[in-house]
Backbone as CSV, one residue per row, in Angstrom:
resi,resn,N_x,N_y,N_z,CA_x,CA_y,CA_z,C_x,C_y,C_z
1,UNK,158.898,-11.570,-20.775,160.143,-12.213,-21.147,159.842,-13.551,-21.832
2,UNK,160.462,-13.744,-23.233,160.409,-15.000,-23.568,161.232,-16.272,-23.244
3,UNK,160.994,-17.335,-23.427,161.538,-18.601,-23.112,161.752,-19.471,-24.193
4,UNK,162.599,-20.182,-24.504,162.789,-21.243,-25.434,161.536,-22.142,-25.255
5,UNK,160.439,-21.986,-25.100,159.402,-22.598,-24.732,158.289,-21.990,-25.382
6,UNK,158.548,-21.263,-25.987,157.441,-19.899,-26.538,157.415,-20.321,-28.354
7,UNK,156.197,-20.189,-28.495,155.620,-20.209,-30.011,154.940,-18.351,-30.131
8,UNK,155.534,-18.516,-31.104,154.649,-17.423,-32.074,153.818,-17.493,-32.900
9,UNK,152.273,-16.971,-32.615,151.739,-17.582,-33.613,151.945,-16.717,-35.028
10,UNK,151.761,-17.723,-36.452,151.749,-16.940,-37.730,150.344,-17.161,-38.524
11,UNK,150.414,-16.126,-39.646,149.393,-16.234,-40.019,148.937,-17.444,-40.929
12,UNK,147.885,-18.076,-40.720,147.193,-19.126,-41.533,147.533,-19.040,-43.340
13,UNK,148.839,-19.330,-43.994,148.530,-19.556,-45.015,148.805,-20.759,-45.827
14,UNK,148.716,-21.011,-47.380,148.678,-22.154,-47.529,149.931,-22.679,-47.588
15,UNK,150.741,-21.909,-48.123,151.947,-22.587,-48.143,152.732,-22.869,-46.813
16,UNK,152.725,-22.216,-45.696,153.100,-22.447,-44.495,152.062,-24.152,-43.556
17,UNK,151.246,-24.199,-44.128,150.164,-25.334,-43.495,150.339,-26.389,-43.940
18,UNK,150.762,-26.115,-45.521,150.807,-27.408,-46.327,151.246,-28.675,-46.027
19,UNK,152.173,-28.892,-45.261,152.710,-30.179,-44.999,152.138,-30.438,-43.547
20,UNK,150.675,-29.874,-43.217,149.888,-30.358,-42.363,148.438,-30.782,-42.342
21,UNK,148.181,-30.400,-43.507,147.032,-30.461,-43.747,146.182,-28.900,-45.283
22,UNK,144.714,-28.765,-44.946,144.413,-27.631,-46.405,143.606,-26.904,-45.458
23,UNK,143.378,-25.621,-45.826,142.980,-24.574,-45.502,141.441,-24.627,-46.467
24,UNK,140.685,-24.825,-45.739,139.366,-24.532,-46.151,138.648,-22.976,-46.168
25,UNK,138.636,-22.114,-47.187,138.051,-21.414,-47.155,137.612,-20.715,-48.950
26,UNK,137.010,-19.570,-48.757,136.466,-18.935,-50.357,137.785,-19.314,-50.833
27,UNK,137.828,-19.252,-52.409,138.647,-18.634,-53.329,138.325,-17.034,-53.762
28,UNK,139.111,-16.851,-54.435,138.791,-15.433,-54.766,137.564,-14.823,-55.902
29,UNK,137.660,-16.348,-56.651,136.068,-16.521,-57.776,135.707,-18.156,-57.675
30,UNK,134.674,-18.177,-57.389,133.964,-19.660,-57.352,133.978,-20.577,-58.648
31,UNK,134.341,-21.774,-58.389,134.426,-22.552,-59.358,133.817,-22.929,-60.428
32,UNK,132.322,-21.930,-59.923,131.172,-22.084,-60.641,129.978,-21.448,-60.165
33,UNK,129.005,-21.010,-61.036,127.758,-20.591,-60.352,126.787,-21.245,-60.878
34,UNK,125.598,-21.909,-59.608,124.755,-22.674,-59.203,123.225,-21.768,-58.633
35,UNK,122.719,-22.503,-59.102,121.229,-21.946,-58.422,120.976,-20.961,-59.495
36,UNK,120.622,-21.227,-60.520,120.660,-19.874,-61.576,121.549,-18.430,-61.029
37,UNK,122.279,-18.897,-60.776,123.501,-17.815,-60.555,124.079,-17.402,-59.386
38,UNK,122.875,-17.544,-58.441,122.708,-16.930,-57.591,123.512,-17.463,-56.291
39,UNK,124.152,-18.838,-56.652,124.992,-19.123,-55.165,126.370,-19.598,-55.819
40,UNK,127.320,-19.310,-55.937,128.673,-19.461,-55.903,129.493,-20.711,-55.384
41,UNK,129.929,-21.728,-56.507,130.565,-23.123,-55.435,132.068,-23.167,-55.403
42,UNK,132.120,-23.118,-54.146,134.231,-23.099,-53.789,134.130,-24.670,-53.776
43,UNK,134.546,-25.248,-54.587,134.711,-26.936,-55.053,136.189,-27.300,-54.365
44,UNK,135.696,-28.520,-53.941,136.778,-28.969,-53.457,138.140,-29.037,-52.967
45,UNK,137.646,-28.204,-51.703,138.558,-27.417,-50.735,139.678,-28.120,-49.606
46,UNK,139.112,-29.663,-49.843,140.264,-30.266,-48.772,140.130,-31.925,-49.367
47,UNK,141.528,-32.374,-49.393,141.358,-33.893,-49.343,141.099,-34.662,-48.276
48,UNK,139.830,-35.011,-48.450,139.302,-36.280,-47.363,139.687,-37.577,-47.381
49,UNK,140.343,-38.057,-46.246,140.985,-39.527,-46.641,140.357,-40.374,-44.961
50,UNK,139.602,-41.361,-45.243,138.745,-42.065,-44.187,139.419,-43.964,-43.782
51,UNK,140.391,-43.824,-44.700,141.121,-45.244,-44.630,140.187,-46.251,-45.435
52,UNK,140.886,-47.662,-45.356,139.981,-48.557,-45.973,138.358,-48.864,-45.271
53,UNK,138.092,-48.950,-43.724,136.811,-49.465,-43.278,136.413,-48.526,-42.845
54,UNK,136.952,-46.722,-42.939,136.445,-45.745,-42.290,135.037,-44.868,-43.424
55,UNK,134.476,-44.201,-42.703,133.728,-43.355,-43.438,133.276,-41.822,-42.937
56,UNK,132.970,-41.166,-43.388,132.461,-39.490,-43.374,131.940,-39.517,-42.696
57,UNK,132.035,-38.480,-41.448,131.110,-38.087,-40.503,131.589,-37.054,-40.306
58,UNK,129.837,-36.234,-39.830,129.967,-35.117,-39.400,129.330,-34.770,-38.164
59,UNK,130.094,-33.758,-37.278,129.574,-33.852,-36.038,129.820,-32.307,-35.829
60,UNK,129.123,-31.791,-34.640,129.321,-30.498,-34.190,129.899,-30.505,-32.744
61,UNK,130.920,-29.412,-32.560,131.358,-29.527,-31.415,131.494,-27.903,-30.895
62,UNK,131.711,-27.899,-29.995,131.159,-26.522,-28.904,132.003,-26.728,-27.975
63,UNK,133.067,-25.781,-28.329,134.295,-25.875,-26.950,134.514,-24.157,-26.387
64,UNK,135.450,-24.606,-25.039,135.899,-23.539,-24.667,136.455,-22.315,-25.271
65,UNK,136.544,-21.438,-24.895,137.650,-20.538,-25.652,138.644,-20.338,-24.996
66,UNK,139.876,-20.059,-25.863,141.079,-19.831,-25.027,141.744,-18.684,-24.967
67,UNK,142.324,-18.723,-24.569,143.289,-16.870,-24.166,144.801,-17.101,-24.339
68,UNK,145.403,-15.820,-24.600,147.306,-15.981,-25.102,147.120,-15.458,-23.678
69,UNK,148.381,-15.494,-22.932,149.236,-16.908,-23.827,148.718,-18.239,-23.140
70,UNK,148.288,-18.813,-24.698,147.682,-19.899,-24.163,148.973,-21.532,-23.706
71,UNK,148.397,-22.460,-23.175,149.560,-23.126,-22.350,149.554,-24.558,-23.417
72,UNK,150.298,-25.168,-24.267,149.992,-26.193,-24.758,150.882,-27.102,-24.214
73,UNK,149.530,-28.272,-23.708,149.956,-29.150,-23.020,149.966,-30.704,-23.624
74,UNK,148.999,-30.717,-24.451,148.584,-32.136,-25.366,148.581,-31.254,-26.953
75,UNK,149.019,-33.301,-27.590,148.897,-33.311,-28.674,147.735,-34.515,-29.383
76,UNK,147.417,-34.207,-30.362,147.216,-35.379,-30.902,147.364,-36.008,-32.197
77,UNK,146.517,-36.841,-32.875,146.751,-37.093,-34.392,145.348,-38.332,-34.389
78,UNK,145.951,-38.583,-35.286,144.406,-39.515,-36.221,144.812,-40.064,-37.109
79,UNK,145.438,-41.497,-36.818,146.356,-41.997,-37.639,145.539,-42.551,-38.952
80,UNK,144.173,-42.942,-38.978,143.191,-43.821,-39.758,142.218,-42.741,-40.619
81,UNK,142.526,-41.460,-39.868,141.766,-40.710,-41.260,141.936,-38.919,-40.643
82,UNK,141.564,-38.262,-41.767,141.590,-36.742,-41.627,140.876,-36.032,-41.160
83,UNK,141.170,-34.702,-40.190,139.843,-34.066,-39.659,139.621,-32.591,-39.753
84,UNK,138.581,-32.283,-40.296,138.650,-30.747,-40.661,137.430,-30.126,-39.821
85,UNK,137.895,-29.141,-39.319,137.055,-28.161,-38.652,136.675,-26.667,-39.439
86,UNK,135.530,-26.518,-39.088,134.704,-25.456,-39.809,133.945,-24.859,-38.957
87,UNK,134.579,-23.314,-38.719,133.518,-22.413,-37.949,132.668,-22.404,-38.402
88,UNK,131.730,-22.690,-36.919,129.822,-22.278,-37.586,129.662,-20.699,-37.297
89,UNK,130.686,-19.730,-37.060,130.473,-18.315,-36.961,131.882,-17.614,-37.641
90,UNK,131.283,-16.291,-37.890,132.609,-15.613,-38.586,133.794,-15.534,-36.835
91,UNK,134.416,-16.411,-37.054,135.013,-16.146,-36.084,136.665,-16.828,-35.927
92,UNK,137.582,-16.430,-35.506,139.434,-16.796,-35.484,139.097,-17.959,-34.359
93,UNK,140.601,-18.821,-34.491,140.664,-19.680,-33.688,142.306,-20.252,-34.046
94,UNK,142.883,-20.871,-32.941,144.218,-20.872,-33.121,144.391,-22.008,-33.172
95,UNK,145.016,-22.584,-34.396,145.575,-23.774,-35.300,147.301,-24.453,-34.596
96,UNK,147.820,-25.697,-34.174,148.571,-25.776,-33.540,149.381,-27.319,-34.310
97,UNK,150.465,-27.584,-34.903,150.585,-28.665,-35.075,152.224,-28.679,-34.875
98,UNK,152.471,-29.973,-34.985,154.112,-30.455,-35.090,154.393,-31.429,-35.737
99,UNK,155.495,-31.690,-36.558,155.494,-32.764,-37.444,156.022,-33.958,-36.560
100,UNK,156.346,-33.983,-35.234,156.554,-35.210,-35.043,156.071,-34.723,-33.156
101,UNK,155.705,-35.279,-32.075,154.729,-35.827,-30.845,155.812,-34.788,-29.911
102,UNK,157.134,-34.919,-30.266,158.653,-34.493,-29.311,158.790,-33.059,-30.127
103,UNK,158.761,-32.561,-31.283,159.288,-31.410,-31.951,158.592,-30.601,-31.867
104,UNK,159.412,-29.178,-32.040,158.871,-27.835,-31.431,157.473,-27.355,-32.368
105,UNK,156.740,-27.536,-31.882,155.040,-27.063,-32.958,155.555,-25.791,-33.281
106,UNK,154.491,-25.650,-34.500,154.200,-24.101,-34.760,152.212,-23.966,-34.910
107,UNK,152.327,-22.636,-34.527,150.865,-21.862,-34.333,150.584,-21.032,-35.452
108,UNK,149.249,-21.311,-35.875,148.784,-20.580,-36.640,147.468,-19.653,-36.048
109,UNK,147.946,-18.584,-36.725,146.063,-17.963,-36.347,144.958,-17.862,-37.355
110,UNK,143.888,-18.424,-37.622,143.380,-18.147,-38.720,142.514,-16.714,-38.542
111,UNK,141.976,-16.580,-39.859,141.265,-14.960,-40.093,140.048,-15.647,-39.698
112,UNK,139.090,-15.274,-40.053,137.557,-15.259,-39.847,136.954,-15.956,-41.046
113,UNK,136.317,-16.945,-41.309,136.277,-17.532,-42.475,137.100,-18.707,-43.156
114,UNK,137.778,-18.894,-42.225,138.960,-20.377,-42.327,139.043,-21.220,-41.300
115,UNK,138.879,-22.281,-42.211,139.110,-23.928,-41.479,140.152,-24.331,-41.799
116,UNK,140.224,-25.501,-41.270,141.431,-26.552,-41.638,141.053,-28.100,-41.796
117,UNK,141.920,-28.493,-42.419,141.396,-30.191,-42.516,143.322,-30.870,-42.671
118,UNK,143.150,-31.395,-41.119,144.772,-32.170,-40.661,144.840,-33.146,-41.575
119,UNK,145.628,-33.347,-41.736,145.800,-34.557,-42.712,146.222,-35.975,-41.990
120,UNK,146.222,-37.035,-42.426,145.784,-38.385,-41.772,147.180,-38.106,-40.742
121,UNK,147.568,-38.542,-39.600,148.430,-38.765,-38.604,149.005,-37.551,-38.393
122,UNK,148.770,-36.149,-38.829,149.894,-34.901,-38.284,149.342,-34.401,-36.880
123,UNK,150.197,-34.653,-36.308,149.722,-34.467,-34.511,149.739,-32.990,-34.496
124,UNK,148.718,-32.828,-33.665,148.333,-31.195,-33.688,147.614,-30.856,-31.870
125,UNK,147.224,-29.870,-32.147,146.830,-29.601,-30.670,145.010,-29.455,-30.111
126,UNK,144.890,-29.164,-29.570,143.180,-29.422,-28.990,142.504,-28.081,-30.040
127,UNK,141.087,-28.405,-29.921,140.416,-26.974,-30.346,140.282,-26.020,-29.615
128,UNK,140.888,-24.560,-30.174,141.373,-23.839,-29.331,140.435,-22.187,-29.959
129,UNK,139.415,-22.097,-29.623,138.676,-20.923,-30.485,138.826,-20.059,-29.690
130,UNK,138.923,-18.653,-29.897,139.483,-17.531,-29.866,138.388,-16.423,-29.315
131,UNK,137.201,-16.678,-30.271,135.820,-15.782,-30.025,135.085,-16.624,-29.783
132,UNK,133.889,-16.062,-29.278,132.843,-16.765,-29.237,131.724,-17.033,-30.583
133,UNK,130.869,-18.004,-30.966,130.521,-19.246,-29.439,131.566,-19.840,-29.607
134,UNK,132.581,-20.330,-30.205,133.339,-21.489,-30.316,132.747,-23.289,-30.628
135,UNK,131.601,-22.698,-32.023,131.188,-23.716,-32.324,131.486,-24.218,-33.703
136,UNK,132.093,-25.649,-34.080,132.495,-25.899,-35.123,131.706,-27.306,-35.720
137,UNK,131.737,-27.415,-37.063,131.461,-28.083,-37.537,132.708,-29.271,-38.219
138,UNK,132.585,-30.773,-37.418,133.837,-31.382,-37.721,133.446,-32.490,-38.652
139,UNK,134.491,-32.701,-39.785,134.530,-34.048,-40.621,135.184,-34.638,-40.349
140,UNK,134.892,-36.039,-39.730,135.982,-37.012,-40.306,135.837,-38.106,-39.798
141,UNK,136.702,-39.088,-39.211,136.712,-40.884,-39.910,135.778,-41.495,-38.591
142,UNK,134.799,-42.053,-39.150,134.120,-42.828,-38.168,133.906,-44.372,-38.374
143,UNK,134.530,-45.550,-37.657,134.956,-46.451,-37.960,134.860,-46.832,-36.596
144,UNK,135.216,-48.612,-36.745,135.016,-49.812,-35.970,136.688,-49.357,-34.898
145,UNK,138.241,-49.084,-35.595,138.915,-49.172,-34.693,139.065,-48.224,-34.536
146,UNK,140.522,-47.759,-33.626,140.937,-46.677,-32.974,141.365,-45.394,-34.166
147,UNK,140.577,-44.237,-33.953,141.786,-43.071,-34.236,141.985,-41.991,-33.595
148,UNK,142.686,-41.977,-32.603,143.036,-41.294,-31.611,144.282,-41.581,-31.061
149,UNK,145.308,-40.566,-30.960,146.382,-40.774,-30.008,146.737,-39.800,-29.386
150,UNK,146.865,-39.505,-28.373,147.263,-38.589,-27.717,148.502,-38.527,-26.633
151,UNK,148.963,-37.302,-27.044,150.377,-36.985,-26.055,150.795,-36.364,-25.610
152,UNK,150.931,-36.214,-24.151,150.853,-35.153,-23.210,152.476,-34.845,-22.935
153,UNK,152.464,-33.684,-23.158,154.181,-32.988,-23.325,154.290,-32.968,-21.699
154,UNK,155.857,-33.619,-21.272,156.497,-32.842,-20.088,157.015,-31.706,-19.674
155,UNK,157.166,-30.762,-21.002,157.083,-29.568,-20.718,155.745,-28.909,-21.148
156,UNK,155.074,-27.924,-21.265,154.222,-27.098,-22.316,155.210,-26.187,-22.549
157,UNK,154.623,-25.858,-23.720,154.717,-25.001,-25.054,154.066,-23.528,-24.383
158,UNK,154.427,-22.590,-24.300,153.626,-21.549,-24.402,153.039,-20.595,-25.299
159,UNK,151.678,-20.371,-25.524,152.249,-20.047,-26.870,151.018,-18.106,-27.058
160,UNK,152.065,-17.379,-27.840,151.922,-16.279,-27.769,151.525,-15.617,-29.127
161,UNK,150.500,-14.627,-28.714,149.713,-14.044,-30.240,150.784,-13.653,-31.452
162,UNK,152.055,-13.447,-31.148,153.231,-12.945,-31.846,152.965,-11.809,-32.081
């Protein structure tokens, strides 16, 4: 039985994400071929924005996996710069954001082969990988002040494969 509390997730595309951030993955022909032919470049797949004193970093992270219906309880955002995650395996993982800390999120599922990169302050939900290992490769703002906020809902969200 559902509840006014229930998300469905949809599928990862661009026009549905857009006003959260870019979908990192192939195009359908590479922007170019490199290496005397032989390696294919998908060019510039997400806007990176690090603020004025921030800069690029990359880090790897290795989380749990989760299960539907999964329970969303926190949010967050990154008010000082953008953060994109990149499976280090062909593997799905479930994408979660809301345009404002109080409003009803929506869920995405991505395919196998897609990242995302949030865009500066869109509060979204924890990393939530699907298969295993659940290891990703993350960009983004590494700097002197804060970017982190986080906000823990009085209700959760439940949220279901759709």
């Amino acid at each position: 039985m559902t509840t006014n509390h229930d998300i469905f997730c949809e599928a990862l595309t661009r026009s549905g994400f857009a006003p959260y951030g870019d979908i990192i993955e192939l195009k359908n022909v590479p922007d170019k071929l490199i290496n005397s032919g032989k390696c294919g470049r998908h060019h510039d797949l997400a806007t990176l924005d690090f603020g004025i004193d921030g800069r690029a970093g990359i880090s790897i992270f290795k989380s749990e996996l989760c299960r539907f219906p999964y329970q969303l309880t926190l949010l967050e955002r990154h008010p000082e710069g953008t953060q994109a995650f990149v499976p280090m395996a062909w593997s799905q993982f479930l994408v979660i954001v809301a345009p404002e800390k109080d409003s009803r999120p929506r869920a995405f599922l991505t395919k196998p082969g897609q990242g995302v990169n949030f865009h500066r302050g869109v509060w979204h939900g924890v990393l939530t990988p699907l298969t295993e290992p659940g290891l990703f490769l993350v960009v983004d703002r590494i700097g002197d002040t804060p970017n982190l906020e986080e906000f823990h809902l009085s209700t959760p969200w439940r949220v279901l494969a759709g």
